[in-house]
C-alpha positions in Angstrom: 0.0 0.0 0.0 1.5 3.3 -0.7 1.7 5.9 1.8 0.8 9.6 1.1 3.2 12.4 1.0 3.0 13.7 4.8 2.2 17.7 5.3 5.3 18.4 6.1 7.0 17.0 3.3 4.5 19.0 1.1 5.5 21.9 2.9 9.1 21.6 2.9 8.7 21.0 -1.0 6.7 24.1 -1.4 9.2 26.4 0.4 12.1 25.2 -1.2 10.2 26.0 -4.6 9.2 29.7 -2.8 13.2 30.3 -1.9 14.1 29.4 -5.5 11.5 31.6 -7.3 12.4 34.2 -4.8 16.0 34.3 -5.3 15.1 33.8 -9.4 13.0 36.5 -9.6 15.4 38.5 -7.7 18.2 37.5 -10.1 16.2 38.2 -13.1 15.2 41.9 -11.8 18.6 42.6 -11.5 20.4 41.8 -14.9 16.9 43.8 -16.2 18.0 46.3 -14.8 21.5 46.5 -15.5 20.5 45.6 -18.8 18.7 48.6 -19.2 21.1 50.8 -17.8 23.5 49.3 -19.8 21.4 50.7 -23.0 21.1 54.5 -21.6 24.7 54.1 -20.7 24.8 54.1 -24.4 23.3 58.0 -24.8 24.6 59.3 -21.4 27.1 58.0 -20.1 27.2 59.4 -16.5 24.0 58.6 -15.7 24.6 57.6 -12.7 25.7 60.5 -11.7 22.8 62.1 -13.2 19.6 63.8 -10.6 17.4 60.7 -9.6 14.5 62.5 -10.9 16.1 62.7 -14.7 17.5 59.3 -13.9 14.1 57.8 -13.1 12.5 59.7 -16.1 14.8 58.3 -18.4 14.8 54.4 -16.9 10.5 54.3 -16.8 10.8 55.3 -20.6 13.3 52.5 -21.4 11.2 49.9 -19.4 8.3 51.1 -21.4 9.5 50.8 -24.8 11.7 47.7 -23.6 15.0 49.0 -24.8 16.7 45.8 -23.4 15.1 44.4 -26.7 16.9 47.0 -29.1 20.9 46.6 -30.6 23.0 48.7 -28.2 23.0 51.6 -30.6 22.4 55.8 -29.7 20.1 55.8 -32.7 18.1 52.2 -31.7 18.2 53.5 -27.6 17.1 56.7 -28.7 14.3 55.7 -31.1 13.1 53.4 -28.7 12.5 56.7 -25.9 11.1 58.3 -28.3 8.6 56.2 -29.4 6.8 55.7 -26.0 3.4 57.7 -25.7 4.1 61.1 -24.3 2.7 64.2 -22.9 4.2 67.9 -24.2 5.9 68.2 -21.2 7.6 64.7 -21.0 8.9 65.5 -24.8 10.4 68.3 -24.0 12.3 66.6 -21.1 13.6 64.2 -22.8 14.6 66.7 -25.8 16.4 68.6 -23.2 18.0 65.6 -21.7 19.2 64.5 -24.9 20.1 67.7 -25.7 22.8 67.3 -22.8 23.9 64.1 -24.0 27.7 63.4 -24.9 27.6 64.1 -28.8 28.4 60.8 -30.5 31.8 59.5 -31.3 
């Protein structure tokens, strides 16, 4: 006759799977994110030196057009901020941003 799993055997099992998804997610998240910065280190390269608030601007834009998906080229980075949905405000931001922008070597 074959005995059932006990409930703590089903428990240990689900919170080894919890720590592993945990730490997997946690991995993931991260090399998103330094893939991303990665792409606007492309276009400014001090950005983190850059004011968090022009920092942030630029990082929600490259999350929203998912410039981890784009060649790490100024032209392909920029396109890709410049093709998310903006207000008149946020275009000029980003205008003025790139306007302080290394120029391209």
């Amino acid at each position: 006759m074959n005995k059932s799993p006990s409930l703590l055997s089903l428990f240990a099992a689900l919170a080894a799977l919890a720590v592993f998804g945990f730490f997997g997610a946690k991995y993931m998240l991260s090399s998103h994110s330094e893939s991303t910065m990665d792409q606007l280190r492309v276009v400014w390269p001090a950005i983190a030196t850059m004011p968090e608030p022009e920092r942030a601007f630029l990082v929600e834009l490259a999350l929203t057009c998912n410039v981890v998906t784009r060649q790490p080229v100024r032209a392909e980075v920029v396109d890709c901020l410049r093709s998310v949905e903006m207000n008149a405000a946020a275009t000029e931001r980003l205008d003025r941003l790139l306007a302080q922008a290394p120029a391209p070597r």
